[in-house]
C-alpha positions, -999 to 999 in steps of 0.1 A, spaced: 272 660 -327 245 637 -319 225 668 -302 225 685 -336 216 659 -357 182 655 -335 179 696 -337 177 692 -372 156 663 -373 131 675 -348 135 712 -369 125 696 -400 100 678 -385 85 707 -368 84 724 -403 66 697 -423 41 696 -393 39 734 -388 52 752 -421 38 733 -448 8 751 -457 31 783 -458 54 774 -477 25 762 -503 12 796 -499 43 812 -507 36 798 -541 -2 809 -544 -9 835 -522 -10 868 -524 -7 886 -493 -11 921 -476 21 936 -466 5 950 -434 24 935 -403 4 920 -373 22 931 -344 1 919 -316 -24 937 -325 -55 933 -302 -36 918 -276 -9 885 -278 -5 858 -292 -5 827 -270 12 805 -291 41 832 -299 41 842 -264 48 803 -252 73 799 -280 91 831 -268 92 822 -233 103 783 -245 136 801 -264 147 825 -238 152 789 -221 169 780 -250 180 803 -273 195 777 -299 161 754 -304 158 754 -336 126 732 -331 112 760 -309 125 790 -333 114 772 -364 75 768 -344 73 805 -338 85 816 -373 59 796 -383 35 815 -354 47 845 -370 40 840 -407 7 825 -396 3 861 -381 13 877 -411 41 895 -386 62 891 -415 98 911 -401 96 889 -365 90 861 -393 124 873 -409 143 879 -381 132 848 -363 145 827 -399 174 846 -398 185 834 -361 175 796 -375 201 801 -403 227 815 -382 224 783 -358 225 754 -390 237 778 -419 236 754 -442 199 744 -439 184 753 -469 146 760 -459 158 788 -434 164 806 -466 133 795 -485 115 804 -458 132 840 -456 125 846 -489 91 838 -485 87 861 -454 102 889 -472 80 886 -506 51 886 -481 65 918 -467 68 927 -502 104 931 -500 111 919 -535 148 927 -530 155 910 -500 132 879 -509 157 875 -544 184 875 -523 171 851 -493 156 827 -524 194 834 -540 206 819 -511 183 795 -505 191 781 -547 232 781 -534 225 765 -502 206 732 -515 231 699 -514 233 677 -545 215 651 -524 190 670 -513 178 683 -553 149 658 -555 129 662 -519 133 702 -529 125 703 -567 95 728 -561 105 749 -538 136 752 -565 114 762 -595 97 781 -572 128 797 -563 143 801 -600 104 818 -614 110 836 -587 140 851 -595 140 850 -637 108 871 -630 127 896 -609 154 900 -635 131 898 -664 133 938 -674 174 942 -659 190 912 -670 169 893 -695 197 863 -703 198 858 -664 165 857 -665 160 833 -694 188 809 -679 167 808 -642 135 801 -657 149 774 -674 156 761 -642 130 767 -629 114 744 -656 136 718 -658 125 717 -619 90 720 -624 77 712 -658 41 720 -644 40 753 -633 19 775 -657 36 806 -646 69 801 -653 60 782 -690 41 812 -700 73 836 -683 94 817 -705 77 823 -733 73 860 -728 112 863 -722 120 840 -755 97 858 -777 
């Protein structure tokens, strides 16, 4: 037990340290949905990371690091799979899911990333709310924007949460106001 409690610490540690600036640009980016599979070449750092998990197949730390190497690729379906295997080792970490999502709107997967950020929305814990209140209203525009034109009350009800998350965000406040109009 005390093994995985460090995993996760050392996981989330890993993804402050390497994810953080994409998981801001999952929120301001646009991207191109063309995939960099080692394309002139390979990738040290994904190549290290690689070797590091066949070692290991459950570091998270490791697996977290080279989802991150992906993304920073834009190699956004080793990105996916690579979160996938991260939330099938801790399924109820939350960011696996974010980060899925985020990995799949890149890919411009719109499908896929609602159901990742879906999941991601379910998986939260009470106690956790507050450190993950943007990546929540992120999350909720997110989805009230998918459902705007097939569900409009669904999508009214999300971007209220996503509001009530994140006051701030210009996009979902004018979103609202387009789907209470």
């Amino acid at each position: 037990m005390k093994m995985i409690k460090m995993n996760i610490k050392h996981l989330v540690l890993g993804l402050l340290l390497v994810g953080s600036a994409s998981f801001v640009n999952a929120q301001t980016t646009q991207t191109d949905s063309t995939v960099a599979t080692s394309q002139a070449g390979t990738n040290p750092t994904i190549d290290a990371l690689k070797k590091q998990i066949e070692a290991n197949p459950k570091d998270t730390d490791a697996l977290a690091k080279l989802a991150g190497a992906y993304q920073d690729a834009s190699d956004w379906t080793n990105a996916v799979d690579t979160w996938k295997k991260i939330s099938a080792l801790l399924p109820d970490w939350a960011p696996s899911y974010y980060s899925q999502a985020y990995a799949y709107q890149s890919a411009k997967d719109d499908a896929n990333a609602k159901l990742a950020y879906e999941k991601y929305i379910a998986t939260v814990k009470p106690e956790e709310v507050e450190e993950n209140k943007k990546n929540l209203a992120y999350a909720y525009f997110y989805i009230a924007f998918a459902e705007q034109t097939t569900d409009p009350n669904k999508a009214k009800e999300h971007i209220a949460k996503s509001i009530q998350y994140d006051p701030t965000n210009q996009d979902a406040v004018k979103l609202n106001k387009v789907l209470n109009s």
